[in-house]
PAZALUM-420214 format. One record per residue (C-alpha): residue number from 1; x, y, z. Coordinates in Angstrom, 3 decimals. Layout:
! residues N
+-----+----------+----------+----------+
|  nr |        u |        v |        w |
+-----+----------+----------+----------+
| NUM |        X |        Y |        Z |
...
+-----+----------+----------+----------+
//
This chain:
! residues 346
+-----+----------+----------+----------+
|  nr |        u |        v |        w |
+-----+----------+----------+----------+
|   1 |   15.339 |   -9.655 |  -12.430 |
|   2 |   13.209 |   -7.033 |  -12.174 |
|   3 |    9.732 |   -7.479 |  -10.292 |
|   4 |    6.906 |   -5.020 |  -10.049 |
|   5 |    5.981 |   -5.081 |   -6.378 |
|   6 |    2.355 |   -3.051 |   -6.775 |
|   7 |    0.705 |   -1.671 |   -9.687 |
|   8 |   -1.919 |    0.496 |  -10.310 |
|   9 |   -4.733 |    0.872 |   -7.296 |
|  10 |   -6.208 |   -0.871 |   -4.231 |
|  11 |   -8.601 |   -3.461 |   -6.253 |
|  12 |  -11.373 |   -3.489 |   -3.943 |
|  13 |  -12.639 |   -1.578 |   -0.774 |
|  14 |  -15.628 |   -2.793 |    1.411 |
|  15 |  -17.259 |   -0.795 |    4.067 |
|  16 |  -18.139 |   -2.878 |    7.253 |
|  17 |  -21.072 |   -1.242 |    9.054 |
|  18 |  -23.286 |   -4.043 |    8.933 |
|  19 |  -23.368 |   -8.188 |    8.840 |
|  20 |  -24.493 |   -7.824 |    5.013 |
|  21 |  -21.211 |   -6.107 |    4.924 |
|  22 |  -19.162 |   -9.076 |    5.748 |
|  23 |  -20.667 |  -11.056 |    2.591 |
|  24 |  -19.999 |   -8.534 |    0.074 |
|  25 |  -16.045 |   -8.141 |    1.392 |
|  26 |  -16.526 |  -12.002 |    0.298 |
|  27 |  -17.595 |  -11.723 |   -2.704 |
|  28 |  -14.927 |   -8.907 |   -3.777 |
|  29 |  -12.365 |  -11.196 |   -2.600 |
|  30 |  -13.986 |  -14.362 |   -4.710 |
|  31 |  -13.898 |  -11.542 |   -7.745 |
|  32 |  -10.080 |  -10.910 |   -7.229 |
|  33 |   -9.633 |  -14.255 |   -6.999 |
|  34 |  -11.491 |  -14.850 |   -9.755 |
|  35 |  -10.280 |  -12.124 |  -12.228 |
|  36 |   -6.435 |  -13.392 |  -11.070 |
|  37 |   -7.382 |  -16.892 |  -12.399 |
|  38 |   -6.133 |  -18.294 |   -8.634 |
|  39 |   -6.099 |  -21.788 |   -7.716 |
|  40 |   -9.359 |  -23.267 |   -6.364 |
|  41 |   -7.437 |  -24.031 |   -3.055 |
|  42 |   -6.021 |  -20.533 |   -2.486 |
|  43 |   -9.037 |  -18.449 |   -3.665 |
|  44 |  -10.995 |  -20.872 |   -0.899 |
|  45 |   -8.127 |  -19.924 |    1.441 |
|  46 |   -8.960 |  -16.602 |    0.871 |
|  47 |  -12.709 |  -16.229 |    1.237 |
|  48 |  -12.078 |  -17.594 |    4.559 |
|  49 |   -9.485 |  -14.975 |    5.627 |
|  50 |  -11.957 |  -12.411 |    4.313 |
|  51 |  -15.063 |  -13.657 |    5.858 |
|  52 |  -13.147 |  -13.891 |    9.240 |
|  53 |  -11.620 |  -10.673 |    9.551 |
|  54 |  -14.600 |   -8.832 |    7.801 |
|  55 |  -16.399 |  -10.014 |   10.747 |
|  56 |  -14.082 |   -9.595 |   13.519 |
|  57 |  -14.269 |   -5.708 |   12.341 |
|  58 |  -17.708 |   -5.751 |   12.667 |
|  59 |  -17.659 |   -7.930 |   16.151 |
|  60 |  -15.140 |   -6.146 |   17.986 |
|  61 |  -14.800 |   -2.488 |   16.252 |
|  62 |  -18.577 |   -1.838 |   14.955 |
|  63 |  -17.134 |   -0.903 |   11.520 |
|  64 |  -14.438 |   -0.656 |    9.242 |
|  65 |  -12.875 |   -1.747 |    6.108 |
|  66 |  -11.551 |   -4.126 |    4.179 |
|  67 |   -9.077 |   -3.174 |    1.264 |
|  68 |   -7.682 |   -5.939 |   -1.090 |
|  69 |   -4.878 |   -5.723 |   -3.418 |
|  70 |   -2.360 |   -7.744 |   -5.972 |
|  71 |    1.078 |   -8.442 |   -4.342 |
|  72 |    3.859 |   -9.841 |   -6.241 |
|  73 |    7.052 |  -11.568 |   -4.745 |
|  74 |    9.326 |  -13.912 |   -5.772 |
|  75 |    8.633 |  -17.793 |   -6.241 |
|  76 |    9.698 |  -20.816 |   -4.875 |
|  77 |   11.387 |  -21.666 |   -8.421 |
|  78 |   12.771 |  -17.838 |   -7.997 |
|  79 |    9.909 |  -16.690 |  -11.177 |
|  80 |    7.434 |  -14.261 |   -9.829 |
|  81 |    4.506 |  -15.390 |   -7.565 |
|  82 |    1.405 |  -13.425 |   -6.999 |
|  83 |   -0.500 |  -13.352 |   -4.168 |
|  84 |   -3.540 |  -11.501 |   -2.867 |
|  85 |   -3.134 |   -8.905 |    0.814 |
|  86 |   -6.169 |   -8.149 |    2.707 |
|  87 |   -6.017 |   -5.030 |    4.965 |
|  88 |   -8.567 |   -5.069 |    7.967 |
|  89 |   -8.670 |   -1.666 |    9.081 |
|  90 |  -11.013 |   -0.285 |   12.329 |
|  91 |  -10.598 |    2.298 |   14.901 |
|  92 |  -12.228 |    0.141 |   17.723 |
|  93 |  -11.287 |   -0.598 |   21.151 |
|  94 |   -8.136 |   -2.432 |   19.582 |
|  95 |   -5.647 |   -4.910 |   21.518 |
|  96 |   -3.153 |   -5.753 |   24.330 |
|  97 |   -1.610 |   -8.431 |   22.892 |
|  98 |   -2.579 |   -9.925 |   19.780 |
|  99 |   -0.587 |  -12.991 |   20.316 |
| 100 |   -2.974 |  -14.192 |   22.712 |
| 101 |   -5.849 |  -13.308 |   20.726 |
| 102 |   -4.675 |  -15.421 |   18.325 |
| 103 |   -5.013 |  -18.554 |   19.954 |
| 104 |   -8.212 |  -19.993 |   19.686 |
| 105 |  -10.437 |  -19.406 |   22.845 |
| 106 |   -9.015 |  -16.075 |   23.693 |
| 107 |  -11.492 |  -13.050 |   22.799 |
| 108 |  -12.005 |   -9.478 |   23.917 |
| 109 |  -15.459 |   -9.580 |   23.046 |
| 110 |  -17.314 |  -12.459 |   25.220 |
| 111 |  -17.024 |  -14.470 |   21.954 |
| 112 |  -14.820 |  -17.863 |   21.575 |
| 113 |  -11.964 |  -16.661 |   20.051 |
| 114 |  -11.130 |  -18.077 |   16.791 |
| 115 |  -11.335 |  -15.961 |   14.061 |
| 116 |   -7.518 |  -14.595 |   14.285 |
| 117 |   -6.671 |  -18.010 |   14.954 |
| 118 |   -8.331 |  -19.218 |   11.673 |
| 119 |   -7.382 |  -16.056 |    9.536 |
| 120 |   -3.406 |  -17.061 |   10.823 |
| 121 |   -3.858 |  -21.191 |    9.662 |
| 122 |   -5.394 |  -19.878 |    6.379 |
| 123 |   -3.262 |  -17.154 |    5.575 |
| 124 |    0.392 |  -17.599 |    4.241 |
| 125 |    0.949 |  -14.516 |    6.008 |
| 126 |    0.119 |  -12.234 |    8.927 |
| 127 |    0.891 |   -9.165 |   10.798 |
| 128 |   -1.457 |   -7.389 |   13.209 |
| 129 |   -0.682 |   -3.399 |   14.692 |
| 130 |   -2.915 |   -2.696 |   17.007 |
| 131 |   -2.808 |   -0.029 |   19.854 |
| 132 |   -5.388 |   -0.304 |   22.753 |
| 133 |   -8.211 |    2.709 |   22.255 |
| 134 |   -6.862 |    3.290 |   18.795 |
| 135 |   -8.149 |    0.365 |   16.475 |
| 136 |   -6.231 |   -2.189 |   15.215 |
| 137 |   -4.856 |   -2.826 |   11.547 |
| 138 |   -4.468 |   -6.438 |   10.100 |
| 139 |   -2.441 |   -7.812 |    6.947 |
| 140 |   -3.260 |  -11.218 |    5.405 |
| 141 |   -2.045 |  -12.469 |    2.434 |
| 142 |   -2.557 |  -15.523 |    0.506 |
| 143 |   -0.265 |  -16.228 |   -2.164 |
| 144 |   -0.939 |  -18.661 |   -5.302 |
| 145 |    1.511 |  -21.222 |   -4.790 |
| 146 |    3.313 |  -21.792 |   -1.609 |
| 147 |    6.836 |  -21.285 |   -0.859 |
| 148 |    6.741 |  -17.405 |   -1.536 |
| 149 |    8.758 |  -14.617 |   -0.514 |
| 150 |    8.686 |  -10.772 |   -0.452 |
| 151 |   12.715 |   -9.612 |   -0.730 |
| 152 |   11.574 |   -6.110 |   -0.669 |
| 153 |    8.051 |   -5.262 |    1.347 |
| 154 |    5.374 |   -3.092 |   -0.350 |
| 155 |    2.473 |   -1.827 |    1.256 |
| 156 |   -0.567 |    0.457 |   -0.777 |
| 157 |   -3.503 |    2.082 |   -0.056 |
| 158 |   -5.022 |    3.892 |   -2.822 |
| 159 |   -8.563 |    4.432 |   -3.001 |
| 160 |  -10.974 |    7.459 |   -4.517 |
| 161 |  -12.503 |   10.232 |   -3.012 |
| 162 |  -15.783 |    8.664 |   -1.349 |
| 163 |  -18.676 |    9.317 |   -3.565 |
| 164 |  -16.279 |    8.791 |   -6.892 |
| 165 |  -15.748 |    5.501 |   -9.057 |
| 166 |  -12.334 |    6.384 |  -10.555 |
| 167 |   -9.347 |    7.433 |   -8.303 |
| 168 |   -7.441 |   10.128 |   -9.794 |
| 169 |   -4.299 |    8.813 |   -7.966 |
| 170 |   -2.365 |    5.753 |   -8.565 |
| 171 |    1.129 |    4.134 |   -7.256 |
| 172 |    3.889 |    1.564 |   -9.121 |
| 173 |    6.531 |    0.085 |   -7.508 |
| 174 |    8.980 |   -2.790 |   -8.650 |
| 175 |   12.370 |   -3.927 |   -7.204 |
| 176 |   15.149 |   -6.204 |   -8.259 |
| 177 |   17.436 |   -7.636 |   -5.651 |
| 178 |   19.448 |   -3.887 |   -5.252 |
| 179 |   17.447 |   -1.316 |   -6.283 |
| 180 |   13.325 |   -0.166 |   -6.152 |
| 181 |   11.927 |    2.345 |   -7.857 |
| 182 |    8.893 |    3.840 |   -6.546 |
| 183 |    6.069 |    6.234 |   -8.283 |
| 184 |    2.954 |    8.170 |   -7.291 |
| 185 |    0.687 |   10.169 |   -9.881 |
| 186 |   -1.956 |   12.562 |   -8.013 |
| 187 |   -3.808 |   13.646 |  -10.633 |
| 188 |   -5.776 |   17.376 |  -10.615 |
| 189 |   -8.954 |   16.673 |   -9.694 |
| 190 |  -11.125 |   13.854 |   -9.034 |
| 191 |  -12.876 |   11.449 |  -11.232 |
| 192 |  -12.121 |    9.908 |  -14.304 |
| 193 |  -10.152 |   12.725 |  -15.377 |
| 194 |   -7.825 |   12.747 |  -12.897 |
| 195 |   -7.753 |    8.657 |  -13.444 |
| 196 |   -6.844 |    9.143 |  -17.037 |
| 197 |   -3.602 |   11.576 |  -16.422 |
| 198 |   -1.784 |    9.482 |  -13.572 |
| 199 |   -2.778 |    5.873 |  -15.942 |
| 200 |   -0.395 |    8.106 |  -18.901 |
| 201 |    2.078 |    7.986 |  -16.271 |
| 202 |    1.721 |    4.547 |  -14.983 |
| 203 |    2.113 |    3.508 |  -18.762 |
| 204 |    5.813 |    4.685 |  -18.783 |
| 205 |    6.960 |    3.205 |  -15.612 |
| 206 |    7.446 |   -0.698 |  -16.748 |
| 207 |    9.460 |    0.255 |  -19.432 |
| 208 |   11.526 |    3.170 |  -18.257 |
| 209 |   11.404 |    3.025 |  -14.151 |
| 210 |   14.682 |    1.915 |  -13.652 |
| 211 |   16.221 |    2.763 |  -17.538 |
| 212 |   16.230 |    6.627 |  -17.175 |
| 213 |   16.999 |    8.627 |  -13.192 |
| 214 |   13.887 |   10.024 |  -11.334 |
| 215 |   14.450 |   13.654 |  -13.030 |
| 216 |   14.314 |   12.446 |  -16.387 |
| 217 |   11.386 |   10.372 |  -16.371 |
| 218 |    9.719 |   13.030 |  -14.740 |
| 219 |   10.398 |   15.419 |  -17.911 |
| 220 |    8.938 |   12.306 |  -20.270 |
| 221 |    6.141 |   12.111 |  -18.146 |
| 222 |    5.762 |   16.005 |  -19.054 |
| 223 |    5.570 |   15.378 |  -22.230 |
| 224 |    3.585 |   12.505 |  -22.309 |
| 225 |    0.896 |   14.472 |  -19.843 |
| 226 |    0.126 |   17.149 |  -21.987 |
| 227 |   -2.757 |   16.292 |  -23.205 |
| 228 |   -4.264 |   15.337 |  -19.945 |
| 229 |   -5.088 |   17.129 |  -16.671 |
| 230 |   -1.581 |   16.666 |  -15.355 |
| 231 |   -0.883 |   15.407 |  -12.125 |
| 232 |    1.705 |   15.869 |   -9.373 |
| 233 |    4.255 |   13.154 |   -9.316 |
| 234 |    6.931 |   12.007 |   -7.300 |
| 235 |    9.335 |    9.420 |   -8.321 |
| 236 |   12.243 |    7.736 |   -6.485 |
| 237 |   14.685 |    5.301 |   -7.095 |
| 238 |   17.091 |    3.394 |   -4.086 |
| 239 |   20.310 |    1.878 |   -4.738 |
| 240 |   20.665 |   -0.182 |   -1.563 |
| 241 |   24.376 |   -1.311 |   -2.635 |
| 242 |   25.619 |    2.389 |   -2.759 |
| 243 |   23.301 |    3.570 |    0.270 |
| 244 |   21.321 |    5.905 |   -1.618 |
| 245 |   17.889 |    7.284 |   -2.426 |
| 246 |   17.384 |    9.751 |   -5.652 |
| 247 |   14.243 |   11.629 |   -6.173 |
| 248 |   12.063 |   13.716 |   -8.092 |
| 249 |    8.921 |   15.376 |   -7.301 |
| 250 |    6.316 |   17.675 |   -8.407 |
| 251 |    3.624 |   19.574 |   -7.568 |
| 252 |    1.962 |   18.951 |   -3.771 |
| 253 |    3.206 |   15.806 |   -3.468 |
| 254 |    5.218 |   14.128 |   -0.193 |
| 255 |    8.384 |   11.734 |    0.254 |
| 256 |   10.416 |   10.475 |    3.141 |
| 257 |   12.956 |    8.171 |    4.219 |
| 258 |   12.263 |    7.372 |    8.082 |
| 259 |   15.204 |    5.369 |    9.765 |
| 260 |   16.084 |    4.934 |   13.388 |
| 261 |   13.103 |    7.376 |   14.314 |
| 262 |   14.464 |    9.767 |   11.740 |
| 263 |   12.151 |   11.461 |    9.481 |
| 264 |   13.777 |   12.969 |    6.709 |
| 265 |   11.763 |   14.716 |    3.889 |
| 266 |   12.401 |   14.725 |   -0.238 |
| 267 |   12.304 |   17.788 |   -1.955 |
| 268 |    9.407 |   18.306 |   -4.387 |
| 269 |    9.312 |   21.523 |   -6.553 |
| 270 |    6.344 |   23.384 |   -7.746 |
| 271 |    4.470 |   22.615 |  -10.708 |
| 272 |    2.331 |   20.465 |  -12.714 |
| 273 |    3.741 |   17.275 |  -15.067 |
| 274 |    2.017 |   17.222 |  -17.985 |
| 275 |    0.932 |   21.367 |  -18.044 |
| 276 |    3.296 |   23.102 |  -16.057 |
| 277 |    7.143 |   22.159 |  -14.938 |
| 278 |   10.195 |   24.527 |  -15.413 |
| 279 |   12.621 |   22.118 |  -14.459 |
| 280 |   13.092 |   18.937 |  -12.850 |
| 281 |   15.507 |   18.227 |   -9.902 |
| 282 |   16.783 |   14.979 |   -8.446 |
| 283 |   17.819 |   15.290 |   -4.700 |
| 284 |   19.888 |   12.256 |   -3.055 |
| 285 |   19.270 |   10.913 |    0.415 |
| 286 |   20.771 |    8.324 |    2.595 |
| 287 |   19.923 |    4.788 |    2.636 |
| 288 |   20.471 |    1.909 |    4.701 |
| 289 |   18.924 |   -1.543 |    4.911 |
| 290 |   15.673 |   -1.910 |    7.954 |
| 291 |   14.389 |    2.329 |    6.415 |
| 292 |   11.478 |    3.025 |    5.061 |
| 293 |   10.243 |    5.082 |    1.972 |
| 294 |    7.670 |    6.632 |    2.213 |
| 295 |    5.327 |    8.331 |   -0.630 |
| 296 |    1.956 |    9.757 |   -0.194 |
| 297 |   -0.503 |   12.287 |   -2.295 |
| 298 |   -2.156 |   15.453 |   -0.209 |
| 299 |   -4.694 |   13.237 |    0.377 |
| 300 |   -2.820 |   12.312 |    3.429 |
| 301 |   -2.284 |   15.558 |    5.558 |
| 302 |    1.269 |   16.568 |    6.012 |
| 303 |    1.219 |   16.761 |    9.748 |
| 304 |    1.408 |   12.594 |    9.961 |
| 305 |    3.960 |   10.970 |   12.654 |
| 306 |    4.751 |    7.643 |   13.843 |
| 307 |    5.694 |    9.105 |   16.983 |
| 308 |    2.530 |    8.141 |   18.765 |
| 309 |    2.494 |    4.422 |   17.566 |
| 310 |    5.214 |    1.968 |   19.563 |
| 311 |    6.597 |   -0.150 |   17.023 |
| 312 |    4.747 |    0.924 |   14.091 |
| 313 |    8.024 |    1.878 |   12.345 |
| 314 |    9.264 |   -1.729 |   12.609 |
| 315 |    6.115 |   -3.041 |   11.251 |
| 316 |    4.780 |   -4.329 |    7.765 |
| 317 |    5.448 |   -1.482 |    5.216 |
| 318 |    1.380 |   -2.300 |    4.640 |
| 319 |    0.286 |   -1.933 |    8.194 |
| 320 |    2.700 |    1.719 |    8.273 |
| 321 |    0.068 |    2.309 |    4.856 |
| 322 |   -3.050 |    1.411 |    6.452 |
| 323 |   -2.468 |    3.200 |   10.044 |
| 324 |   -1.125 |    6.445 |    8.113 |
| 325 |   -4.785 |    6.189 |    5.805 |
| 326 |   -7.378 |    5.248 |    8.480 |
| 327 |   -5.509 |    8.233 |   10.852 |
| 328 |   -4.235 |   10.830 |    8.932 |
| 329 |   -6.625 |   11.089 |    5.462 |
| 330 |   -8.250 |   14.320 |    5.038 |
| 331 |  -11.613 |   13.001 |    3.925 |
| 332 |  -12.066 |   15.421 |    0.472 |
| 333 |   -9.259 |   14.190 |   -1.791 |
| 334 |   -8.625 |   10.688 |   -3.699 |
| 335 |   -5.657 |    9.261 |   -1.106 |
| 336 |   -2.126 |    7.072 |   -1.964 |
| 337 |   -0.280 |    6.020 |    0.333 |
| 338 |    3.005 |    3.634 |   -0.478 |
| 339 |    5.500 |    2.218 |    2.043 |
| 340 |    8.604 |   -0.040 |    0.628 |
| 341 |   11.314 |   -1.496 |    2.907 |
| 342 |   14.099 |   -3.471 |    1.771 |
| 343 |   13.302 |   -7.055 |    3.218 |
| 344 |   15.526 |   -9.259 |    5.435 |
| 345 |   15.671 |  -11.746 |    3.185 |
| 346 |   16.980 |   -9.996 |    0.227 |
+-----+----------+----------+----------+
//
């Protein structure tokens, strides 16, 4: 069974310069909850989890952000569960050891330590990446009914160009218990525009993600495209049972498998879907369960590396996201970044 792992954008993104900040991060969780139709007990779950990490960013960094997104895994009853992530992102003073600061009474800010403690009781899940004098990075996520799973991890960040309502890029993903197909659309431009070309592409990808090979889908999406601004797109598709990664990209678009410290970088060819592409050309990689795949728009500079981050490249596929973003974004583009990993439970 097929099940889409991330759709569309990052839902909500609150700024966290100020205690006022810390109520409206609240209230866009309560509105996710809300517009998901979650359970009273989970959606209070949540506000919690938001409240508390909102202001441990503000406490203990000064500012930061708080992105929240739709996750989907795979129920107790094996049907699909949704959930809702939080990403906590500063570049404060950050932590030596998280574990401690997760037990109640420990704080690195003169404070009784119990936010971390109460955002890890509340949560149904969480993973922290911090790095002392680099900030710190926290995933929580709150699923609506317990017992969930994630057999292959997802993490997203895709959020516009500051200043803009519409982001001109958007991400899919979806995985059965073998394969994953991943997709990023960077459309030209900003604004709604560039919003309305990579949603023409979205559109395609439930129905024909895993039906037709990266290459192919990329000439539909050509077609489909033309009467929009175009976009760049890269699409890629891993068959964990033979060991493989095929992909397809176009235009200035980025892809890479990381393994074992390994970066190794996908092919994409010049052009734009939708207005301009000659061809389109599949190129295979290895695969192997525990790597990474990584996607990203230009809105991430090139010149990214996990090099200078101990353990990042074991972490939470959305902690990898959220690090890469808050370090490595350019600051004039709409950004996407999307991390999958095959999980160990799979």
């Amino acid at each position: 069974m097929e099940n889409v792992l991330t759709a569309s954008r990052t839902e909500e993104a609150v700024a966290v310069n100020e205690a006022a900040d810390v109520a409206a991060a609240r209230r866009a969780g309560a509105d996710l909850a809300r517009r998901l139709d979650f359970p009273l007990e989970a959606a209070g779950r949540l506000a919690l989890v938001v409240t508390e990490a909102a202001t441990n960013v503000l406490k203990h960094a000064g500012r930061g952000e708080i992105l929240l997104r739709t996750v989907r895994g795979r129920g107790a009853s094996g049907g699909i569960a949704r959930g809702i992530e939080l990403l906590a992102i500063d570049g404060g003073p950050g932590m030596a050891d998280a574990a401690t600061s997760m037990v109640d009474g420990n704080s690195t800010a003169g404070t009784y330590g119990v936010g971390l403690g109460a955002i890890r009781r509340q949560s149904d899940a969480l993973d922290i990446y911090s790095l002392p004098g680099h900030g710190t990075v926290l995933r929580a996520l709150v699923w609506e009914a317990p017992g969930a799973r994630e057999p292959w991890e997802c993490g997203l960040v895709c959020v516009p160009l500051a200043g803009e309502d519409s982001c001109g890029d958007a991400a899919w993903a979806a995985a059965s218990d073998d394969d994953a197909v991943a997709m990023i659309s960077d459309g030209l431009g900003h604004g709604e525009a560039a919003a309305a070309a990579s949603d023409a592409a979205l559109e395609l990808m439930p129905g024909l993600g895993f039906a037709l090979p990266p290459a192919d889908l990329a000439l539909r999406m050509h077609a489909v495209l033309q009467k929009t601004r175009g976009a760049a797109i890269a699409i890629a598709r891993v068959d964990a049972q033979a060991g493989m990664v095929t992909f397809a990209g176009v235009g200035n678009i980025a892809a890479c498998t990381i393994g074992g410290g390994e970066r190794r970088h996908l092919v994409s060819l010049n052009g734009i879907v939708g207005h301009n592409l000659r061809k389109a050309q599949q190129f295979e990689a290895a695969w192997r369960d525990g790597m990474l795949l990584v996607l990203h728009s230009d809105g991430l500079t090139n010149r990214w590396s996990l090099d200078a981050y101990p353990g990042l490249e074991q972490a939470h596929p959305a902690l990898i996201a959220g690090v890469l973003y808050r370090d490595f974004c350019r600051g004039r583009d709409d950004i996407s970044v999307l991390v999958i990993r095959r999980g160990a439970a799979s």
